[in-house]
N, CA and C atoms as a LAMMPS dump frame, in Angstrom:
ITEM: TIMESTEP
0
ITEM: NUMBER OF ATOMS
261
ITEM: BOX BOUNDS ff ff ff
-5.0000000000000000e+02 5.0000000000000000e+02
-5.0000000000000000e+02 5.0000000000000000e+02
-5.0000000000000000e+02 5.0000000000000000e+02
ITEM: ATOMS id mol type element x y z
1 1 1 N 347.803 336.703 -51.117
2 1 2 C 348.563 336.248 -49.979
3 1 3 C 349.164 334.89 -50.334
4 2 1 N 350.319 334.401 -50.309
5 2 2 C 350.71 333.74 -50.561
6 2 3 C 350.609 332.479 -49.345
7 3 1 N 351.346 331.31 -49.421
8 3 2 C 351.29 330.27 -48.938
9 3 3 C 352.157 330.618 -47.435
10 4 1 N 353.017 331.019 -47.576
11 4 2 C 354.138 331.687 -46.289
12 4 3 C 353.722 331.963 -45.499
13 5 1 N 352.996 333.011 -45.828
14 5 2 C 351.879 334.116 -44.933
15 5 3 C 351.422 333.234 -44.654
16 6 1 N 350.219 332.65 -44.839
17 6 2 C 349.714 331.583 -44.427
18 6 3 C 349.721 330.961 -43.122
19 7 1 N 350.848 330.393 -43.114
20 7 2 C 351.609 329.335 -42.432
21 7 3 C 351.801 330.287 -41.1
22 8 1 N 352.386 331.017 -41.373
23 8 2 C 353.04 332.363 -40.684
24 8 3 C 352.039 332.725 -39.358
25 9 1 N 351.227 333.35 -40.253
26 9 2 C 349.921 334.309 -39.524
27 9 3 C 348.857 332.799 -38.659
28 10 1 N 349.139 331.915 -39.262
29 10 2 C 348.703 330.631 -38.39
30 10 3 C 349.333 330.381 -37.217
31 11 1 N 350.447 330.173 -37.578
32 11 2 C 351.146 329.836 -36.245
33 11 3 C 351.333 330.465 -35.274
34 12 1 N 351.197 332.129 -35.565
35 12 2 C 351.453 333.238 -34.925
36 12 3 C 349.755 333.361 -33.647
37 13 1 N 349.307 332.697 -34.563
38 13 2 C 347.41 332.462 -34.057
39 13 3 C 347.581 331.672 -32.902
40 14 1 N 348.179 330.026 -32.937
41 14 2 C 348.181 328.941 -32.218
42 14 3 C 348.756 329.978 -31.507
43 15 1 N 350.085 330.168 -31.492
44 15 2 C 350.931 330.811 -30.349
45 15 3 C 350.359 331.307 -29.626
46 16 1 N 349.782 332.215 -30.042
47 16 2 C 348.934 332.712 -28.881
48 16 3 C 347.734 332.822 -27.924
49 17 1 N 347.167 331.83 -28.916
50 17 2 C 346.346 330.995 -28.242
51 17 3 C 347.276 329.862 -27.199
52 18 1 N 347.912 329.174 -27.387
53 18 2 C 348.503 328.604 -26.17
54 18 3 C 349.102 329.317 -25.441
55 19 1 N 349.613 330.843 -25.244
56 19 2 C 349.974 331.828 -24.507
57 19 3 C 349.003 332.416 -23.72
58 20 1 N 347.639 332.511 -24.236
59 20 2 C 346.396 333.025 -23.748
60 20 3 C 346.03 331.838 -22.334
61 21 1 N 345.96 330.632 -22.951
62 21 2 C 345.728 329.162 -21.936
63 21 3 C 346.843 329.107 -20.915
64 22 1 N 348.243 329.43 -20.913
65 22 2 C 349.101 329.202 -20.364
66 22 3 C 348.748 330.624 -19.122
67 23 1 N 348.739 331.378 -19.805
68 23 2 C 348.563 332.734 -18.669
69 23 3 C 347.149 332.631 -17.759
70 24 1 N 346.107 332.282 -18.299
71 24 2 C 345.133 331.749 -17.851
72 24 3 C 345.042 330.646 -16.343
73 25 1 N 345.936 329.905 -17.116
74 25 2 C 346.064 328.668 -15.969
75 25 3 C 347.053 329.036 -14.501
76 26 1 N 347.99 329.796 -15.117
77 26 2 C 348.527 330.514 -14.143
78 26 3 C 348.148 331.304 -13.274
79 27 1 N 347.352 332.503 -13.87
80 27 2 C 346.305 333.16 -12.792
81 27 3 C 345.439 332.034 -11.967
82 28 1 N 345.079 330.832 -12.431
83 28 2 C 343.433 330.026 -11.694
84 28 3 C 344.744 329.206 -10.657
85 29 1 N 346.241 328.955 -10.459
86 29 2 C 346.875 328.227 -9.834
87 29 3 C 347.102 329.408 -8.404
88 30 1 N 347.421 330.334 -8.791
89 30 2 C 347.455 331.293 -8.2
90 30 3 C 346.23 332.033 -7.124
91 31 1 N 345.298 331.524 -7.78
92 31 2 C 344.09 332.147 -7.339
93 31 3 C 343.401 331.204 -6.442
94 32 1 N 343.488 329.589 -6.732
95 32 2 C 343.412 328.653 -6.216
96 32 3 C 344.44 328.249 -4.699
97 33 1 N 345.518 328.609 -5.024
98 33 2 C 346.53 328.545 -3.513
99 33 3 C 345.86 329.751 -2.499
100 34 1 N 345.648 330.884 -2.963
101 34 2 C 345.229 331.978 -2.555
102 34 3 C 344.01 331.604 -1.807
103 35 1 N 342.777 331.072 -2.421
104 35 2 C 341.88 330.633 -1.674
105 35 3 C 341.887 329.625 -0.715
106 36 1 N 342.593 328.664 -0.827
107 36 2 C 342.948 327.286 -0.022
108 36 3 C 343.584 327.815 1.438
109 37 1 N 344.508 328.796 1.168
110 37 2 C 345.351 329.717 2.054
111 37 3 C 344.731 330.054 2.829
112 38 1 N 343.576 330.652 2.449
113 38 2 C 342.708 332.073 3.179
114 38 3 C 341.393 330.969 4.096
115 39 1 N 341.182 329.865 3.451
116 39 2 C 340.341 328.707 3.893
117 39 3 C 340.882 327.866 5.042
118 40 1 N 342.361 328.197 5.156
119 40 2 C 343.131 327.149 6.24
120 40 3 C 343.495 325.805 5.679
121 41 1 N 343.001 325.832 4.546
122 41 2 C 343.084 324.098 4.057
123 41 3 C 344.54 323.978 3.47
124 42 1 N 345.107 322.485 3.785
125 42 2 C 346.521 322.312 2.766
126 42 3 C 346.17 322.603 1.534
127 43 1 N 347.538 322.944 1.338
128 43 2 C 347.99 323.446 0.255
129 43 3 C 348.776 322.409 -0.646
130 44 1 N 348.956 321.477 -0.166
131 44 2 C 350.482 320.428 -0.748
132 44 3 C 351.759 320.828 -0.866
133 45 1 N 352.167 320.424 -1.203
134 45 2 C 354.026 321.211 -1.286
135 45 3 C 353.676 322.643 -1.897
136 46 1 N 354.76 323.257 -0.73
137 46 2 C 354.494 324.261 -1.435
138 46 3 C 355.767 324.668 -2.796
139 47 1 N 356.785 323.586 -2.8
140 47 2 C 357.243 323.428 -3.901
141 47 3 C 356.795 323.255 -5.497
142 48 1 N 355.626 322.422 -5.341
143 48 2 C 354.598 322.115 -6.526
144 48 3 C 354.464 323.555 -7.195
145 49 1 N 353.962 324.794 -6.018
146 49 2 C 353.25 325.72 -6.498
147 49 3 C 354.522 326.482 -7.024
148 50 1 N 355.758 326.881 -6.634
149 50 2 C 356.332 327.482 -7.067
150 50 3 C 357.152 326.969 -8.059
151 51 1 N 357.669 325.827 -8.139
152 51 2 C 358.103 325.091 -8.593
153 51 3 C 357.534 325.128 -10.575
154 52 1 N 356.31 325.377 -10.068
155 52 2 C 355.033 325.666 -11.162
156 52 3 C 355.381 327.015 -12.003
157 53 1 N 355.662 328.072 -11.073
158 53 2 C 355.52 329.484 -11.699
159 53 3 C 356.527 329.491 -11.854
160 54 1 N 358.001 329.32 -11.583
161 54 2 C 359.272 329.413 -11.853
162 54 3 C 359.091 328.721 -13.294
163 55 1 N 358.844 327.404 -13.221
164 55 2 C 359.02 326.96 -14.799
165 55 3 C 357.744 327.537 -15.874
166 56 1 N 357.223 328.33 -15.748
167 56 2 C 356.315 329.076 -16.424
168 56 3 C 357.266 330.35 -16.905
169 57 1 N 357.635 331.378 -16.118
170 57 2 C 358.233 331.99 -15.915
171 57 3 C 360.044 332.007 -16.475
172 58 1 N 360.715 331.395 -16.845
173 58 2 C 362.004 330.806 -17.321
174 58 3 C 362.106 330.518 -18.652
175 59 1 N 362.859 331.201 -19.31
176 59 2 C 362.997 330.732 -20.543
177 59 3 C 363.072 329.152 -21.14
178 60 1 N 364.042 328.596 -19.914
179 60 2 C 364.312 326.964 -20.559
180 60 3 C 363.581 326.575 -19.968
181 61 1 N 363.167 326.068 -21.128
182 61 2 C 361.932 324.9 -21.197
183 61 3 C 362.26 323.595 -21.851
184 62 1 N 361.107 322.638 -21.561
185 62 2 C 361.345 321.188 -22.993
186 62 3 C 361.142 321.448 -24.263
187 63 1 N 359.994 322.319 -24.597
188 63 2 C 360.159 322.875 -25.953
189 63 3 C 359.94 324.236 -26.021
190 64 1 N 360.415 324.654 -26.983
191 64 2 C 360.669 326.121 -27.697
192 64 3 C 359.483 326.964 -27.173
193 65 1 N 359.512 327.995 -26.596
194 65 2 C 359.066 329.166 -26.01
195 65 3 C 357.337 329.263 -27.176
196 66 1 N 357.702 329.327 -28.154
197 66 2 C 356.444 329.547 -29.198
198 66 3 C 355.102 328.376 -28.564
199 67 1 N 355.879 327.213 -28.166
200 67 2 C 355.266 326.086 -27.875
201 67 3 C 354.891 326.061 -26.451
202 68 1 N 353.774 326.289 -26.011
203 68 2 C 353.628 326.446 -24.306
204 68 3 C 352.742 324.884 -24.021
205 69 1 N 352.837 324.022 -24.652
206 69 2 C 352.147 322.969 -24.14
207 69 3 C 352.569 322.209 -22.647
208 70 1 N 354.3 322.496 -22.843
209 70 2 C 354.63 322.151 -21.833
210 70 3 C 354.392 323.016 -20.346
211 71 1 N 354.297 324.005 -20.884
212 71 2 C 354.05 324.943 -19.605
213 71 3 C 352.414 324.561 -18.831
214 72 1 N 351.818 324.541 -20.187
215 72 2 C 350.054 324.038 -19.794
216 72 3 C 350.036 322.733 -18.623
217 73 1 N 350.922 322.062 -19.042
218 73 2 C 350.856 320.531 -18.497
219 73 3 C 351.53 320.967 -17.383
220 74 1 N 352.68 321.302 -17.175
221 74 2 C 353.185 321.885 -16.181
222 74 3 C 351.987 322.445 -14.555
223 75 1 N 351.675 323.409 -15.421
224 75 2 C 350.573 324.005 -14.355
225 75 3 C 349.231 323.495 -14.202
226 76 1 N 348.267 322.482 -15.476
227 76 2 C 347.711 321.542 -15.011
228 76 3 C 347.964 320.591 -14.069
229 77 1 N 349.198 320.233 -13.883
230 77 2 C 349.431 319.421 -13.165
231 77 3 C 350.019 319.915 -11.284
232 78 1 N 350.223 320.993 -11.223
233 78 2 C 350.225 321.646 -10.388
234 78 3 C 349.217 322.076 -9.375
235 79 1 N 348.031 322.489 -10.179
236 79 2 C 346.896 322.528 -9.918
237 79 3 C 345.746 321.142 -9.282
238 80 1 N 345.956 320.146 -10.272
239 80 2 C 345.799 319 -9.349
240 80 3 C 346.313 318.694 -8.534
241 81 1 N 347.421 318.932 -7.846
242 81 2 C 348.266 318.99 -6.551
243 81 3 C 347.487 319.692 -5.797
244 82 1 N 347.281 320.882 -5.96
245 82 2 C 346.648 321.445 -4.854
246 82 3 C 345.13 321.194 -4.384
247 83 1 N 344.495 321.287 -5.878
248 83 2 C 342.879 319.995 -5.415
249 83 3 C 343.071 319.105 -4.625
250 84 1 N 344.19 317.891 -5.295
251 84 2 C 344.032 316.937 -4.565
252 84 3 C 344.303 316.964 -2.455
253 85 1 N 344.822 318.322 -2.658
254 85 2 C 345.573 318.83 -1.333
255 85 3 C 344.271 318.724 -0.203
256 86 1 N 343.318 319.547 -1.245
257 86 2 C 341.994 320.134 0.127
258 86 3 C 341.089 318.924 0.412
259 87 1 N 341.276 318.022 -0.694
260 87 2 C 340.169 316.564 -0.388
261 87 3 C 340.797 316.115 0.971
């Protein structure tokens, strides 16, 4: 196997490992409004939340599609919106 491969079959790894975290976080944002909902408790904007899945969801992004860090931060940060909502 050469050095290419390598590189290749690595990155192809990360990718999807930050695709795995990104889809992840999305379901627990989702699942989290859902419960808050069903609890009566605020929610915070409900812009935050969609605002969240739209840019998850959309091709343009800040960086390149392979790269979901931004999406992570995105919906981390979304998610603390809505925590901070029910305190």
């Amino acid at each position: 196997m050469d050095t290419t491969t390598a590189v290749i079959g690595a990155a192809a790894v990360l990718a999807a490992a930050a695709l795995t975290v990104a889809v992840v976080l999305l379901v627990r944002l989702v699942r989290t409004r859902r419960v808050l909902r069903e609890a009566g408790l605020p929610t915070g904007p409900g812009w935050v939340f969609w605002g969240a899945v739209i840019y998850v969801v959309l091709p343009a992004d800040l960086l390149p599609d392979p790269v979901y860090l931004d999406d992570i931060g995105v919906l981390l940060l979304a998610l603390r919106t809505l925590r901070a909502a029910r305190c």
